[in-house]
N, C-alpha and C positions, 0 to 999 in steps of 0.2 A: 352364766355366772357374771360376765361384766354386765350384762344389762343390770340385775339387782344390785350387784356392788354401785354402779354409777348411777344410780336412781337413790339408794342408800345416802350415797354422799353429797348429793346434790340438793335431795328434797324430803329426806328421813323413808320410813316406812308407808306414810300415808300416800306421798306422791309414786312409790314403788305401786302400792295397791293402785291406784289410777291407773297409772300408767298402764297398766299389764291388768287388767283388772278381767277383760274377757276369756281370759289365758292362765291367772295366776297359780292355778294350782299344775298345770305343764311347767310355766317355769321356775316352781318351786320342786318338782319333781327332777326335774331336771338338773337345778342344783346340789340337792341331795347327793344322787348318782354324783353327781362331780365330783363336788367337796369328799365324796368318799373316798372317790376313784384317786384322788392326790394326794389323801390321805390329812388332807383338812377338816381333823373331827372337830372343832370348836366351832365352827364355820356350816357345817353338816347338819353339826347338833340345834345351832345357832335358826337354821334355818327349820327346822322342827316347829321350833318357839314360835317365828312370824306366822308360820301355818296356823298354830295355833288365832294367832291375834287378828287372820284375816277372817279366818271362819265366824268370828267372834265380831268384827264391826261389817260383812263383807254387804251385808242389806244394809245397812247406814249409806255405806259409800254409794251404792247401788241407785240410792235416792236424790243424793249429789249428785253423780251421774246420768240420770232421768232428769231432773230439773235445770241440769245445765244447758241440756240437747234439746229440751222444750222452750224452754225462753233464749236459749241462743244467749246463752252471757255465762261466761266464762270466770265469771269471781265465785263462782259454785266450786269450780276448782281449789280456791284458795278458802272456801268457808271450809270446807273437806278438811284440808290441810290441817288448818288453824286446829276444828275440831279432833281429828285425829291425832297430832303434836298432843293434846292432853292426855291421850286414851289408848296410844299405838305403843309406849315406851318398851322395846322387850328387853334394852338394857346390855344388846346385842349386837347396836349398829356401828358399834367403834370394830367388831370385827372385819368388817366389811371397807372399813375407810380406805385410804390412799397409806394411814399410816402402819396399818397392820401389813403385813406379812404374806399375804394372801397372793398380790401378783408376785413376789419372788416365788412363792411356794408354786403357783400354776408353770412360773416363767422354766422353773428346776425341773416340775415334771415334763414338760412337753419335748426341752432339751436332752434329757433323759431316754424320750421314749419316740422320738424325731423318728427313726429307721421303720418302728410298727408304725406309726402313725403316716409314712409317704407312703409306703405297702399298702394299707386300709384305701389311703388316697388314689392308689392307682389301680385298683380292680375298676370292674365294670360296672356300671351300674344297673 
């Protein structure tokens, strides 16, 4: 969840899809399951939507990503960007910011559930 939240904030949705682009649907998965487990449904739900909007550009960025690795120039990156900022909007990344509520909400549950969570920690592997 912080990787998306700090990729959200940092560089929108489009640079979230780069970045995590070989992986994105693990760690949208992943979020999911989180934001449930905390009980962060806008955030859960929220994250539904981006599934949606990668599926939907996930061959565009794909060819950013090709042509950046083939000529070795890294402004592919930011044409990515630019194009997606037009086309990525889910209208949803203010959930995700510094100012939502999101890290008190994880900060409350982990306090909360501290005792299961060093338990979990100290079995065996």
């Amino acid at each position: 969840m912080d990787k998306v939240e700090g990729e959200i904030e940092n560089g929108g949705l489009p640079q979230l899809l780069w970045n995590v682009f070989y992986h994105w649907r693990h760690v949208l998965d992943d979020c999911e399951t989180g934001y449930g487990r905390i009980g962060a449904v806008p955030q859960r739900d929220a994250t539904c939507r981006v599934r949606l909007l990668f599926e939907k550009y996930e061959l565009e960025c794909r060819g950013y990503i090709d042509n950046c690795v083939r000529e070795q120039n890294f402004d592919f990156f930011n044409k990515w960007c630019d194009y997606g900022y037009t086309v990525m909007d889910s209208g949803d990344e203010a959930l995700f910011s510094l100012e939502s509520d999101i890290r008190t909400r994880r900060a409350e549950w982990l306090a909360s559930n501290e005792a299961k969570l060093a338990h979990l920690m100290s079995l065996p592997r």
